[in-house]
Every structure is written in C-alpha cells, then in structure tokens.
N, C-alpha and C positions, 0 to 999 in steps of 0.2 A: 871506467873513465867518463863513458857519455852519460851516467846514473853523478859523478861528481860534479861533475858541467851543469848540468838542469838542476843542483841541490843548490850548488855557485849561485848562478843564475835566478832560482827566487829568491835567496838570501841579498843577494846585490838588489832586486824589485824591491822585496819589503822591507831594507833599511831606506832606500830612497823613498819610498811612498812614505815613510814614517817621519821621513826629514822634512818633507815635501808639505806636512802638516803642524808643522810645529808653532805656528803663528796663529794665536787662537783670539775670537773671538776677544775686541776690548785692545787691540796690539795696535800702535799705529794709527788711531783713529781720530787724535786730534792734532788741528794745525794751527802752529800760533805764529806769526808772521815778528821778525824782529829789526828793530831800529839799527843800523851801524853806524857808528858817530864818530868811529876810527877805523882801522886794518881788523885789529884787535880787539873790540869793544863793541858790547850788543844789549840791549834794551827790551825786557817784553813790559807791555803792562799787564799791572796786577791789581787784585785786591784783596787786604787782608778783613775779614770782618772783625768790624768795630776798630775801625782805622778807615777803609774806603779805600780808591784809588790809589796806587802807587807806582811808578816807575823802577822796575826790579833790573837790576844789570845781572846778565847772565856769565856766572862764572866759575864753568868747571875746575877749576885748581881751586876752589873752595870750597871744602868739606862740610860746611854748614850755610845756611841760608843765614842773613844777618840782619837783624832792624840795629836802631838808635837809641838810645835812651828818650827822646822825647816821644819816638813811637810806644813803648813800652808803657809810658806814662800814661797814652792813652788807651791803649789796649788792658791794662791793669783796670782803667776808670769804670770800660767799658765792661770788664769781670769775664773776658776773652782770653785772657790765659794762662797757665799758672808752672810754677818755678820747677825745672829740670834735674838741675846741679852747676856745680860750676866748670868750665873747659879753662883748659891753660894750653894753650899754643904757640906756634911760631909765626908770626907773620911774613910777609916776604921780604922785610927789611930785616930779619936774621935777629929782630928783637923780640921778647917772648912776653903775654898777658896773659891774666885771668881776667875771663868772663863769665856773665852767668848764660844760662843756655834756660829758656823759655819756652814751651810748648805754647804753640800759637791757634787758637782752634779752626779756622779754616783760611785756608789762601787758594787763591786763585792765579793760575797763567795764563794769560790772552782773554777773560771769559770764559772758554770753552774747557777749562781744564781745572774742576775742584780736588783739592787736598785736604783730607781731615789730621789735626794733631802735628802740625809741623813741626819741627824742633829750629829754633831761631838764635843765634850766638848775637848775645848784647854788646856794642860798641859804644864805648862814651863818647859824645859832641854829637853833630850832625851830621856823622858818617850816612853814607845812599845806602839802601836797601841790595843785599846781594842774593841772588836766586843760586844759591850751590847747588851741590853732588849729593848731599842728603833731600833737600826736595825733588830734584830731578830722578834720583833713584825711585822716587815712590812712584813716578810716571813712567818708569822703564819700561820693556825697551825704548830707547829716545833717539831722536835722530837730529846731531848739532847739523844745519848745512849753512855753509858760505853762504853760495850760490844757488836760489836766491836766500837769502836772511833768514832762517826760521828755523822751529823747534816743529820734530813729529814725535807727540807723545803716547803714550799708550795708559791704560789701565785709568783713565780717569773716570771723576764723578761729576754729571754736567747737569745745566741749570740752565733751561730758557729764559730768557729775554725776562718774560714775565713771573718766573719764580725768584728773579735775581734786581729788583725794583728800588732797592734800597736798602739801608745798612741792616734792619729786622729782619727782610728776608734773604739775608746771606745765608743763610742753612737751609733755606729752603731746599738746594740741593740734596740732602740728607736725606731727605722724608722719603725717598723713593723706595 
C-alpha cells in the first residue's frame, strides 16, 4: 500500500508539473486596449496593409473577420489580396447571403499584434470592418476582458515603431 501511495503521489507531481507548463513561450504576450462605445460593443484599431488604419469592432459571434466592398476595391488596387471562395450564411437577422471570402495579406490588432493571410467575408455598402473568431483564432489563446477593455493575445508577429512607418513597410514584420 505505502509502495501505491509514493507511485500515487509522483504520478499526481508529474501530471501537475506538466500542467503547470503548458503556456509556452509567445502565449499571452500581447495587449491591445479596447474602446467601449456601449455594454456590448468594443473597438481595437487596426491596420490592414494596403488600406492603412482601420477601426475593427470586435465580434466573437462572428465567424469571419469582415471588410466592405469599398475596402476590397482598394486592397484589390493595392494587389493585397486574392479571392477564397464564396460563404453563404445567416446573419443575425434570420436572413441568409452569399459573399465572397478574401484572403487579406496582413492585418494588424492594436499595432502590436500582426496576422499573415486572414480570410475576410465581403459585405456590400459601407458595412464597419469586424474583427471575428477566425482572426482572433490565429492569436489564440485570447483573453476577451470587460474590465478593463482589452484583448490578451498570443502567438503574434510584431513590428517596431520603426519597421511599421508606412503602408510599404507593413510586412516588414515578416522579414524576421
């Protein structure tokens, strides 16, 4: 019995010592601060290259990230990024579309947080820009908090001040 106890006993050490490391290197290591503009409504900015600046609204019940058609137009000019397939959905109003889905080649969350090859769902007019559950998956583990406002992402690609200057050196994050 006291030879089962002491086999117990490392068996119960070495699964904890093994849980106790599971967070590895690249987890958690960015923080992007978010705007709340209602209870339910959050804001990071972003940028996608070959578009610039953008105001991304962050929205877990949305399975894909989403630009506009006039964003599209210019990301196409700029030769930023090229066609998926097309998605047919539900929206939350119980009525159903086809769109086309876009591979976007880099976006950005807060600055500190680069993404190569997003997949982006096209919305006709001058729908806002939405940060879904497919870009936020590629920064997993993620951590949505209230309080205060923010996103803690993991597994990002980052770009100083100075490799991120202007719409050319938006990939400079890549080069690493």
């Amino acid at each position: 019995m006291r030879k089962f106890s002491r086999l117990l006993s490392c068996l119960v050490t070495a699964v904890l010592a093994g849980t106790v490391g599971l967070a590895s290197a690249g987890e958690f290591d960015t923080t992007v601060d978010m705007r709340a503009t209602s209870a339910t409504t959050f804001y990071v900015e972003g940028r996608i290259a070959g578009l610039g600046d953008v105001d991304l609204m962050v929205d877990t019940g949305s399975g894909y990230m989403t630009i506009n058609e006039d964003m599209l137009a210019q990301l196409a000019q700029a030769g930023r990024v090229r066609y998926v397939k097309d998605l047919r959905g539900r929206l939350a109003n119980g009525s159903e579309l086809t769109v086309p889905v876009y591979a976007i080649e880099a976006v950005s969350i807060g600055g500190g947080c680069w993404l190569k090859d997003v997949e982006a769902a096209v919305f006709p007019g001058a729908t806002r820009a939405i940060l879904g559950l497919n870009a936020l998956q590629r920064a997993a583990p993620f951590i949505f908090s209230f309080e205060p406002p923010r996103l803690v992402l993991s597994n990002c690609l980052t770009a100083t001040a100075a490799n991120v200057s202007g719409d050319t050196a938006d990939l400079a994050a890549f080069d690493n």
